[in-house]
C-alpha positions in Angstrom: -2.9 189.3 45.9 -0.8 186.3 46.7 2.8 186.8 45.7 3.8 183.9 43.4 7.2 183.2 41.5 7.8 181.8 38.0 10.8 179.8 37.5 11.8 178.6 33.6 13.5 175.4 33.8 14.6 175.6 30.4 14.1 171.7 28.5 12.4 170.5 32.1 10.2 167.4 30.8 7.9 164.6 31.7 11.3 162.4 30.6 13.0 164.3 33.0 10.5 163.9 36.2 10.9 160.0 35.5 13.9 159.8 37.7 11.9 160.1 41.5 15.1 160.4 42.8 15.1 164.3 42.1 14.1 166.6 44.4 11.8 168.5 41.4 10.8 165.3 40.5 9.2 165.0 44.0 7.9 168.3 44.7 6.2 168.1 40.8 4.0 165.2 42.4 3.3 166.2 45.7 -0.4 167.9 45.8 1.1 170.2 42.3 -0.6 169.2 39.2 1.5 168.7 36.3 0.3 170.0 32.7 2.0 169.3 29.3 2.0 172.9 27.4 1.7 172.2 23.4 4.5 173.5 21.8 4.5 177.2 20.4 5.7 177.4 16.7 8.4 178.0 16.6 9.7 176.2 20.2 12.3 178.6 20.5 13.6 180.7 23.5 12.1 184.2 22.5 8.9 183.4 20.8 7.9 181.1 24.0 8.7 183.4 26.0 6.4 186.1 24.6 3.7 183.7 24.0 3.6 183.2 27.5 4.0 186.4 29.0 1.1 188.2 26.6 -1.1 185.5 26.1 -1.2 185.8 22.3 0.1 183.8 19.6 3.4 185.6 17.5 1.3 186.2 14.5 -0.3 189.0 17.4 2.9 190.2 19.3 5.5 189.8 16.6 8.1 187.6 17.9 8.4 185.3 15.0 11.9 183.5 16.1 14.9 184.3 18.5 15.5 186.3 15.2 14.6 187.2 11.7 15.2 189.2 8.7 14.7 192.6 8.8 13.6 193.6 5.4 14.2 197.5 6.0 18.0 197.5 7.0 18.7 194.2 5.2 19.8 192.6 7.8 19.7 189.4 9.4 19.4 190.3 13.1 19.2 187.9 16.3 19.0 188.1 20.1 17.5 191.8 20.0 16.5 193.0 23.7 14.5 196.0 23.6 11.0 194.8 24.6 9.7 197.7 21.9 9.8 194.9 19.8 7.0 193.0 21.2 3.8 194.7 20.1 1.2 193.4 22.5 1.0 194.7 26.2 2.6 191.8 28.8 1.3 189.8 32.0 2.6 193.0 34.2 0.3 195.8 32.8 -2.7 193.3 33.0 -2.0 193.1 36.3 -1.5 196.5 37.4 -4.7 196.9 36.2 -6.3 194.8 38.0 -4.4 195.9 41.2 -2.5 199.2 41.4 0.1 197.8 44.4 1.1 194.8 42.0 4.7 194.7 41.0 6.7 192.4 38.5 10.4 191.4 38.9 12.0 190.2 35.4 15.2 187.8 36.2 16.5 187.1 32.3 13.5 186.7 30.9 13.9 187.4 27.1 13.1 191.3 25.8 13.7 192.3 29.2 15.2 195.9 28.4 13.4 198.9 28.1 10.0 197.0 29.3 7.0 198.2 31.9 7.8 195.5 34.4 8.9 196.6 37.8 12.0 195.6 38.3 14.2 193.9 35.3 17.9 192.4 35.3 19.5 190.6 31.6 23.2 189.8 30.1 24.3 192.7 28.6 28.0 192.5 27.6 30.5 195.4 27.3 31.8 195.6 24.0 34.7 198.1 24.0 36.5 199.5 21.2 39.9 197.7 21.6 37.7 194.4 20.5 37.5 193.3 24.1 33.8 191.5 24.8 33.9 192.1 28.9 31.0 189.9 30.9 28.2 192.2 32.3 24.7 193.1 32.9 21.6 195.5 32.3 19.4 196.2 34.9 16.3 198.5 36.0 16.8 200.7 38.1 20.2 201.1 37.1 21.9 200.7 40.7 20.5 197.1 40.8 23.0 195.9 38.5 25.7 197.5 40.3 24.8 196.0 43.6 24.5 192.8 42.6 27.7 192.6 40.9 29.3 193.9 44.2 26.9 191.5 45.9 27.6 188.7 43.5 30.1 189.1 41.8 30.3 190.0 37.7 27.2 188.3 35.9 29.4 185.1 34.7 28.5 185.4 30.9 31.3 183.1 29.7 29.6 180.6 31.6 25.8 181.5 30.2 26.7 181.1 26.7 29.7 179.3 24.5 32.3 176.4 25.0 32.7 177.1 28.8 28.5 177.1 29.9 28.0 175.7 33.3 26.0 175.9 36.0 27.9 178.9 37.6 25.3 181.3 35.3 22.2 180.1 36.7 23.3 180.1 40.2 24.0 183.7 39.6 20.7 184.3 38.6 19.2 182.4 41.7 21.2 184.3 43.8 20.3 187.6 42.0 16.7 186.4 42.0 16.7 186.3 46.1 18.7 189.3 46.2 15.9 191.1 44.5 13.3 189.4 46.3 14.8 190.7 49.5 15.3 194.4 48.6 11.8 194.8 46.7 9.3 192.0 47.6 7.8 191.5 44.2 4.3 190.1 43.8 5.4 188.3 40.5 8.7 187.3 39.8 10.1 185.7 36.5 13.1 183.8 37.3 15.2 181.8 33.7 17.5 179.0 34.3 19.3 178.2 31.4 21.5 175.3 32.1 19.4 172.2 30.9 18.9 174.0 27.9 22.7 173.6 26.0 24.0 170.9 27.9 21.2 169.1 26.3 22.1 170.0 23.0 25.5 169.2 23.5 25.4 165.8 24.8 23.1 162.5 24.2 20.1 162.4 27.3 22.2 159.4 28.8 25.2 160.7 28.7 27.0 161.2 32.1 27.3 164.3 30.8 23.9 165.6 31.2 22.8 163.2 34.3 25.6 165.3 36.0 23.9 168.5 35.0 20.6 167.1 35.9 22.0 166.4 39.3 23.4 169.6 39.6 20.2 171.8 38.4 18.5 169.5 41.0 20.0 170.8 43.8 19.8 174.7 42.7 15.7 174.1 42.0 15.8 172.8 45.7 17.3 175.7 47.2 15.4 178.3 45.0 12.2 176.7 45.7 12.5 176.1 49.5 13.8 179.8 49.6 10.4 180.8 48.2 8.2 178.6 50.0 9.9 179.6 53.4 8.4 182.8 52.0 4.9 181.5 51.5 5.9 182.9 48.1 3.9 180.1 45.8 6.1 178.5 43.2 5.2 177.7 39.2 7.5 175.6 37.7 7.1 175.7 33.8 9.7 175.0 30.3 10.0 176.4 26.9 10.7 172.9 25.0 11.7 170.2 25.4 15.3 169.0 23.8 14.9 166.1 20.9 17.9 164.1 20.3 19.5 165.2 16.9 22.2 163.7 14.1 21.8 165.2 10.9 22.4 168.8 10.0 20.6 170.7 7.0 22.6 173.3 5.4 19.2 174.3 3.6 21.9 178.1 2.4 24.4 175.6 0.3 21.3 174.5 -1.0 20.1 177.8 -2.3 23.2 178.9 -3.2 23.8 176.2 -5.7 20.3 177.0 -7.3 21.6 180.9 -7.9 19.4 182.2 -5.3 21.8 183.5 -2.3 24.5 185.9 -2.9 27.6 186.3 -1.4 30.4 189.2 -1.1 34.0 188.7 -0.8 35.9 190.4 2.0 39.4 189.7 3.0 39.1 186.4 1.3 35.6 185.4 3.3 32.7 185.6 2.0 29.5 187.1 4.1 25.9 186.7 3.8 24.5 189.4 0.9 21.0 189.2 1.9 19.8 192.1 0.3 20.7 191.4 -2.8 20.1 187.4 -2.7 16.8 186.2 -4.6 16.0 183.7 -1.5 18.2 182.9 1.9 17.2 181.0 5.1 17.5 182.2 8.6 18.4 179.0 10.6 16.7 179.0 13.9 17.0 175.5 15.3 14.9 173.1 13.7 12.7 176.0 12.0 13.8 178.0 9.2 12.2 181.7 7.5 13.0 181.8 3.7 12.9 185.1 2.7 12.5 185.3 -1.4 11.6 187.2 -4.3 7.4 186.7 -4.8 7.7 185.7 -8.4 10.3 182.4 -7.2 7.6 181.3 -5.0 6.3 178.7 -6.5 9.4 177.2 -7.5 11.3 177.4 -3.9 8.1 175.8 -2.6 8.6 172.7 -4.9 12.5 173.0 -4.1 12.4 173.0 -0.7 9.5 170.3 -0.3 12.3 167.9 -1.9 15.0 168.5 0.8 16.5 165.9 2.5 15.1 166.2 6.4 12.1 168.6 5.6 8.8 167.9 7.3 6.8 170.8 6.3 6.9 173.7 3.8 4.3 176.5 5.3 3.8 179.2 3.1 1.5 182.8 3.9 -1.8 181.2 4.2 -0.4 178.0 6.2 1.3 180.2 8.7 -1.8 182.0 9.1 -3.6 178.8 10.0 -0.9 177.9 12.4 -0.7 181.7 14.1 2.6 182.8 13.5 2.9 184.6 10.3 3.6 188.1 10.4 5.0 191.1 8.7 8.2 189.8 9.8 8.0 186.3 8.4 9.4 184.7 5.7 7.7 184.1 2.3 8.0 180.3 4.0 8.7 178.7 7.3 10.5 175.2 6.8 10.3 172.8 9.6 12.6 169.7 10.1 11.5 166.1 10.5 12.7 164.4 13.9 16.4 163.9 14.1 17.2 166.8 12.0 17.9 170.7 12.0 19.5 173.7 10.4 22.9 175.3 10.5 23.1 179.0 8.9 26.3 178.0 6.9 26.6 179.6 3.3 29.9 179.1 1.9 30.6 176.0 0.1 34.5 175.8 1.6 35.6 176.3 4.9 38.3 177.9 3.5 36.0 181.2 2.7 34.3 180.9 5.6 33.5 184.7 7.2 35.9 185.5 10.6 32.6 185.6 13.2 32.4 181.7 11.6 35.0 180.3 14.0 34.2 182.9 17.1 31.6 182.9 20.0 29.1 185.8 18.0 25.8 185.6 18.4 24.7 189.0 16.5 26.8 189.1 13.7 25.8 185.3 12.2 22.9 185.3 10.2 20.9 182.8 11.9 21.6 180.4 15.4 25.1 179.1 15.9 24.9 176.1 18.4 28.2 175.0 17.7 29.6 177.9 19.6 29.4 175.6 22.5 32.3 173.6 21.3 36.1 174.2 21.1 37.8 172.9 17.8 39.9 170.5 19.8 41.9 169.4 16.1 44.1 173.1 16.8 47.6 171.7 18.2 48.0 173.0 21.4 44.7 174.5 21.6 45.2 175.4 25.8 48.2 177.7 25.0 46.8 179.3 21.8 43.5 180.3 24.0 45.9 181.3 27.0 48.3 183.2 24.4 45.0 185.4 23.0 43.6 186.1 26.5 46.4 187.5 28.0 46.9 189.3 24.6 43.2 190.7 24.8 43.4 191.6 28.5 46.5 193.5 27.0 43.8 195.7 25.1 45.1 194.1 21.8 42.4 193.1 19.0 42.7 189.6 18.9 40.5 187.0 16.9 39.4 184.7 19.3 38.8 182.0 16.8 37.8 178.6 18.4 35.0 177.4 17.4 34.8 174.2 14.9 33.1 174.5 11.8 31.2 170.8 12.5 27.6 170.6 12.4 28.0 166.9 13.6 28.7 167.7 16.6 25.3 168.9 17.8 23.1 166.2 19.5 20.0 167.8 20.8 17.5 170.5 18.8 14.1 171.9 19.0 11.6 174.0 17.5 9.5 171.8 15.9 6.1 171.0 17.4 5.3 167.7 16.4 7.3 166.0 19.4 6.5 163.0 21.9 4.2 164.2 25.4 7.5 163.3 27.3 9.3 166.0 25.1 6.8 168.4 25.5 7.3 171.4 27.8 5.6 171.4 31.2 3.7 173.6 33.8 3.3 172.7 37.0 0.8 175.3 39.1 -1.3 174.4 41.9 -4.3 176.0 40.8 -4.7 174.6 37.1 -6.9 171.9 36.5 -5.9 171.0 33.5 -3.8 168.3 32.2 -3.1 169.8 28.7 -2.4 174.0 28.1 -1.8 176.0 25.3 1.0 178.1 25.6 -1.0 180.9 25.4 -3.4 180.0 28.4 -0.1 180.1 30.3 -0.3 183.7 30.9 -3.8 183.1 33.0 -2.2 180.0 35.0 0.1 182.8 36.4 -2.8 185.6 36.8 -4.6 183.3 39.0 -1.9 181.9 40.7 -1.5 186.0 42.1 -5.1 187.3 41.6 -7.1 183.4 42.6 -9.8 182.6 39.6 
């Protein structure tokens, strides 16, 4: 076996590599051979993920979208972990198969909890019952996560996800990645760098914004790379997506709800999501959409939604059976957005009745993906002091709403999930022993296999 290590380079293109100034841009060109992968429907974080890692499509394994409706509880419900919910065996089982001795290490990889692989480390907040959300993180065996906390200190979530990411989060996870190299000498390890991946939806490509970030991711890749390779640990270099730039939100719930078809109930003045008892709802997942319905409104939300402003494509059962990805889980219809567009999970018609969790960093209780949680609403007067005012508060141990977040779709400027994107937005793989210039997504599982186990 020749030990070998994956790194996801989240939103890494062939747009990207263009700048030859970049360290990856360089090592992507020297004697590595560097494959466009054809985007997975839907381009989003989990189901890639899973696509690559069991080599089947998600009408197989089940991971229809970063989240979905579950029709049992009646409940939206997003950013799951248990790897129980992934019902085809992964890469790691495959290969302890073939090899008894062969071990996998998992480093934030998406349903990384609860899995067969070796050795496994994920975010994995503490929510306590004062209201308090502390930064942490869930590891197998248990003591890893403690000694790399002591090691490294705690996982920086507040810098992984919301207004304050950076690239603090994924060196942490390079670090931690070492760490674990170190103590258990993985033959496979699974390494996920984030940081492209919402800078890129925050900011236009040219932006100095990004090019900063670019710069910055540059010089962690280099590092993490020449670590391995001092090794003779061979390095794959692969993405999810790619971002597209994006202007124009779809609120595709308003929509519904002004046809009679999405419910509401009122709470303390706000009004939440009554998906149980609405004839037809969206879950919002980027530029892709599941509409759940009522069978007997079929035909009509088909010829409603096929007149939206921004829709590409309507697919109902038998289309996303052609496409591989409809499942038990799906919608009645998965509703992709044309280029430039994508869709927000927002509901209520005035901001005014928006829910509490609207205007607050919370990733399980909205029904559908919130990018806007990157962004502070910076119209609050003396927005600085009112978040100082509530932290101190909160490290107090009172509950405090930590309401922040705008309510302003516009603010997004990069999406993905669709599939029909340029070759320069397309996500890469660059592995020394493929041959081939174009990959399915699910081929990507083999690329790795060899790369360990030779052809």
């Amino acid at each position: 076996m020749k030990q070998t290590v994956v790194i996801n380079v989240v939103g890494l293109t062939s747009k990207i590599l263009e700048n030859k100034e970049l360290f990856i841009s360089k090592w992507c060109t020297d004697n590595k051979k560097i494959a466009t992968i054809d985007p997975v429907l839907p381009a989003v974080t989990c189901s890639v993920q899973t696509t690559y890692i069991t080599g089947q499509w998600p009408s197989k394994h089940g991971i229809i979208g970063n989240g979905w409706y579950n029709k049992e509880q009646s409940e939206v419900q997003f950013w799951k972990q248990s790897n129980k919910l992934v019902q085809t065996s992964s890469l790691w089982d495959e290969a302890r198969n073939l090899n008894p001795k062969f071990t996998c290490a998992n480093l934030f990889w998406w349903y990384n909890m609860y899995s067969s692989a070796d050795y496994s480390v994920t975010p994995r907040p503490q929510y306590l019952a004062n209201g308090l959300k502390k930064p942490d993180c869930y590891s197998y065996p248990s003591e890893l996560r403690d000694e790399l906390q002591q090691e490294l200190g705690v996982f920086p979530l507040f810098d992984f996800w919301g207004p304050r990411t950076t690239i603090k989060s994924s060196k942490w996870i390079a670090e931690a990645s070492k760490y674990v190299q170190h103590k258990y000498n993985p033959t496979l390890q699974l390494i996920y760098l984030p940081h492209l991946d919402y800078c890129l939806q925050k900011y236009d490509y040219k932006s100095n914004e990004v090019q900063k970030d670019i710069q910055d991711l540059d010089k962690l890749l280099k590092d993490l790379i020449e670590f391995y390779e001092h090794k003779n640990i061979t390095p794959i270099i692969l993405s999810e997506y790619g971002i597209s730039s994006v202007s124009k939100p779809i609120h595709l719930n308003r929509i519904l709800r002004k046809q009679g078809l999405l419910n509401v109930r009122v709470e303390n003045d706000t009004e939440l999501l009554d998906a149980g008892a609405s004839k037809a709802f969206a879950v919002a997942d980027h530029q892709v959409v599941q509409v759940y319905c009522q069978p007997n409104l079929e035909k009509m939300l088909m010829s409603l939604l096929k007149e939206v402003k921004g829709v590409e494509e309507v697919l109902d059962k038998e289309a996303q059976i052609k496409r591989n990805i409809w499942h038990e889980r799906s919608g009645n219809f998965m509703v992709i957005a044309k280029k430039e567009y994508w869709f927000t999970y927002y509901y209520w018609l005035n901001d005014k009745r928006a829910p509490d969790f609207s205007r607050t960093v919370d990733i399980h209780k909205k029904p559908g993906y919130d990018p806007v949680e990157m962004f502070l609403d910076t119209q609050k007067k003396g927005l600085k002091l009112k978040i100082g005012v509530k932290l101190l508060l909160k490290k107090m141990g009172f509950r405090v709403l930590f309401n922040f977040i705008p309510l302003n779709s516009e603010l997004i400027k990069g999406s993905h999930g669709r599939t029909s994107v340029e070759v320069s937005e397309k996500p890469i793989i660059v592995a020394a022993g493929n041959n081939k210039k174009n990959v399915k997504a699910i081929e990507v599982k083999d690329i790795i296999l060899a790369s360990v186990f030779g052809d």
